[in-house]
N, C-alpha and C positions, 0 to 999 in steps of 0.2 A: 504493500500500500504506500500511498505516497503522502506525505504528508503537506499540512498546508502551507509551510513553508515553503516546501519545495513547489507546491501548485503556485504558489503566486510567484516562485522565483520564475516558473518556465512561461507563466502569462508575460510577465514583464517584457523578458528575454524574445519572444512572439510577439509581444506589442512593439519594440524596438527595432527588431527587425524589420516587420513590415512595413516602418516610417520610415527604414533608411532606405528599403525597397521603392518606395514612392516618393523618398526626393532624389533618388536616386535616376529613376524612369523621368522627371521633370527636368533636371538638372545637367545630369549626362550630358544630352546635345550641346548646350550651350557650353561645358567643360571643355568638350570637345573644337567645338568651335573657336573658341579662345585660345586654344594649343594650336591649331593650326594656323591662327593668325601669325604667331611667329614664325612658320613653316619657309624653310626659305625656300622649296620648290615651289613652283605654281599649283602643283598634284595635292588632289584632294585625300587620297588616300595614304600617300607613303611620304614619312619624315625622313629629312635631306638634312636639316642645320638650321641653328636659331640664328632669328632676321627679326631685323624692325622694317624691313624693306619695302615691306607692305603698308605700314603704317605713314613711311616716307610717300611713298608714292598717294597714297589714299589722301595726306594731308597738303598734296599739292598741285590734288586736279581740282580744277578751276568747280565745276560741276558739284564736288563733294562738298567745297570752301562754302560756295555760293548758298545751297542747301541746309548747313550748318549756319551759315548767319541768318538765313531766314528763321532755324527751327529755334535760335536761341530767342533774337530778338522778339518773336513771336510768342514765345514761353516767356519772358521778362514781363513786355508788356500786358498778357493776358493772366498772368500772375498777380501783377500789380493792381489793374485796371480791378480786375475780379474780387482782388481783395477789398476793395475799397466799394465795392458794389456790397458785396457777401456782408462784410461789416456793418456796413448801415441799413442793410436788408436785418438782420439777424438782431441788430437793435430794437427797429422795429415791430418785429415779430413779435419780439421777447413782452411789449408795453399791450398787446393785443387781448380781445376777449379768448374767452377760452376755448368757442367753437371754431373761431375767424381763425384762431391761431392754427388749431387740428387743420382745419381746411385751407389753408397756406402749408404747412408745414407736409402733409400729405403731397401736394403742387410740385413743392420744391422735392419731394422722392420720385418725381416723374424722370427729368434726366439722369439719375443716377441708376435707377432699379432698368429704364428704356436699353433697349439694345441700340448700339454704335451706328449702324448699318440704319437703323428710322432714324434717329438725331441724326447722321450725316445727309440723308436724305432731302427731310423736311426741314433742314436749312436750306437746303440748295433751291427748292423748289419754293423756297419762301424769299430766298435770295431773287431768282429768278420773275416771281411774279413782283417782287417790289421793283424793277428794271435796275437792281443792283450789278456790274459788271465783276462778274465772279475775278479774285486775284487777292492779290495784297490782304485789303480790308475786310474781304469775307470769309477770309482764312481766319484772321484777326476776330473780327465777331462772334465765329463758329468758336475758337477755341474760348472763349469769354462765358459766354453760354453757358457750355459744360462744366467748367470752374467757378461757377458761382453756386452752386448748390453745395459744393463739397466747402467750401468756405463757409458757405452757412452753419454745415453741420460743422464746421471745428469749432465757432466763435461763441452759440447755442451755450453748449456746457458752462463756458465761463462763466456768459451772462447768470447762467442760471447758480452757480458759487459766489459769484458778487451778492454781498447785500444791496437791498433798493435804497436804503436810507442813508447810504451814503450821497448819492445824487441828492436825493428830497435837502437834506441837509445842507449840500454847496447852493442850493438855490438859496435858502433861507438866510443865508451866510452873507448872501448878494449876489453871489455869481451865474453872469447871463447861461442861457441853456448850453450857448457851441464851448465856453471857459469849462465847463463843468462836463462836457462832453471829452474836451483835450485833458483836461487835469484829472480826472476823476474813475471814467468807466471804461478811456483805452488804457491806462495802467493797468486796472485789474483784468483786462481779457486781453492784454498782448500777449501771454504767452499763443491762445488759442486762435491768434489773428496771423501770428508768424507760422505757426502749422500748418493754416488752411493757406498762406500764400506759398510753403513749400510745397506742400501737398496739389496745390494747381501747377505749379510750374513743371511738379513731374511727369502731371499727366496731361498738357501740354507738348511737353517735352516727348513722349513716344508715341503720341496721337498719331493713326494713320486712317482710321475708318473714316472719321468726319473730315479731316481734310482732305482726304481724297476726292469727297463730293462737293465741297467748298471751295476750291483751289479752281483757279484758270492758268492759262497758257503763260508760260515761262517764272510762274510763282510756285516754290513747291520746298518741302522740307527732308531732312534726313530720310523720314521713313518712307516718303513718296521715291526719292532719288533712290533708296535700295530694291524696292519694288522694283523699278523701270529696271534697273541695273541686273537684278536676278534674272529680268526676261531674257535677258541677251545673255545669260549663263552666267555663273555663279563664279565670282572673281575674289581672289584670297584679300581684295581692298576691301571686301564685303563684310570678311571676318574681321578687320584690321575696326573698319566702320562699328559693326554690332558690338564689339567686345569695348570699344569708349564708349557707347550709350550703357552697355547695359552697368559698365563701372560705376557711370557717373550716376545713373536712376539706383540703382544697388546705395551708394553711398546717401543720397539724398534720403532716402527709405530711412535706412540706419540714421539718418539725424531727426526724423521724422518720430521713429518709435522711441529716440529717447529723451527728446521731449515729452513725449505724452506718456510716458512712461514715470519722469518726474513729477510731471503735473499729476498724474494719478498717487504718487508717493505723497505726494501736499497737499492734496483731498484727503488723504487718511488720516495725515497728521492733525488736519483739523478738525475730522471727524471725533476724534480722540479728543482732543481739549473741548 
């Protein structure tokens, strides 16, 4: 017979396994593909000698450059633009009845829970009947869109750990609404303003469903340029390409969770006092 020690030693051991099974099956490819970016042959399959060569070449075609200042600029600005949309959205919200609010806040789960492929769509077609000239700005718009909701939901929680009586007070005090607005209620919800403006900027940053139907002729970003690029066959600048995005959203992530990770340690600690 086995005992219970031992049954939960061999659940464990089974439950561990089949996690590393399955980031393993996720993971892999991209392992892979990052190794081969160093690859100095051009061969997909067989390793020759470690190279940046790819990386050289990747970081000095005009096409790659081009698409990289659009994808960054594009993420800055719909980061920013959005944060400051989401912020005063989620202010708002927060002063709301209580059904007005369910019924806004249910709204705002509509881009987030929608698949890519309708939000990319029903921009374009919303672009299109406004006689907006798809390019630049509707790339810029679409990515805005999308990022305002996830903004909301990062700023939301704060609002909701703020006391109200701190605001009711600076008015009392004398201070006009916007004084009391800068002094008072972006201090207590910046941590969860600077999350939602990382948090948009990353997903900005690897957006390829909506901008591909938002986008016109010679505007186009990282993930559009590797699409086109894969057509005409799979180029080791492609790896050189995927393997800086995925670093750079990889690390972004990583400041992302430990932030909100702190914040939830200083929720607790208040909880307790």
């Amino acid at each position: 017979m086995v005992n219970k020690n031992g049954e939960s030693r061999l659940s464990l051991w089974l439950q561990k396994g089949y996690l590393f099974l399955c980031f393993a099956f996720l993971y892999a490819p991209i392992v892979i593909l990052m190794i081969f970016s160093f690859n100095e042959s051009k061969s997909r399959g067989q390793w020759t000698g470690f190279s940046f060569k790819w990386y050289q070449e990747a970081f000095h075609n005009e096409q790659i450059l081009s698409a990289l200042y659009n994808t960054i600029l594009i993420a800055v600005l719909a980061a920013v633009i959005a944060t400051i949309i989401g912020t005063i959205a989620a202010i708002g919200l927060q002063d709301l009845g209580k059904v007005s609010k369910y019924i806004a806040l249910e709204v705002n789960y509509f881009p987030v829970i929608n698949p890519d492929i309708v939000t990319g769509i029903s921009l374009m077609l919303l672009f299109i009947f406004s006689k907006i000239e798809l390019g630049f700005v509707t790339l810029l718009l679409a990515h805005i869109s999308f990022c305002i909701p996830y903004v909301v939901l990062s700023v939301l929680p704060k609002l909701k750990q703020m006391d109200n009586n701190l605001y009711e007070a600076a008015l009392d005090l004398g201070a006009t609404p916007m004084y009391a607005l800068r002094k008072v209620i972006l201090p207590q919800i910046m941590p969860g303003v600077f999350t939602g403006m990382l948090l948009a900027f990353t997903l900005s940053l690897d957006d390829f469903v909506v901008s591909f139907f938002t986008t016109g002729n010679g505007v186009s970003n990282l993930s559009i340029t590797i699409y086109n690029m894969v057509r005409r066959g799979v180029s080791p600048q492609i790896n050189a390409i995927c393997t800086v995005m995925f670093v750079t959203v990889l690390l972004l992530l990583v400041i992302i969770n430990i932030r909100m990770n702190r914040e939830k340690k200083q929720m607790q600690k208040m909880d307790r006092i």
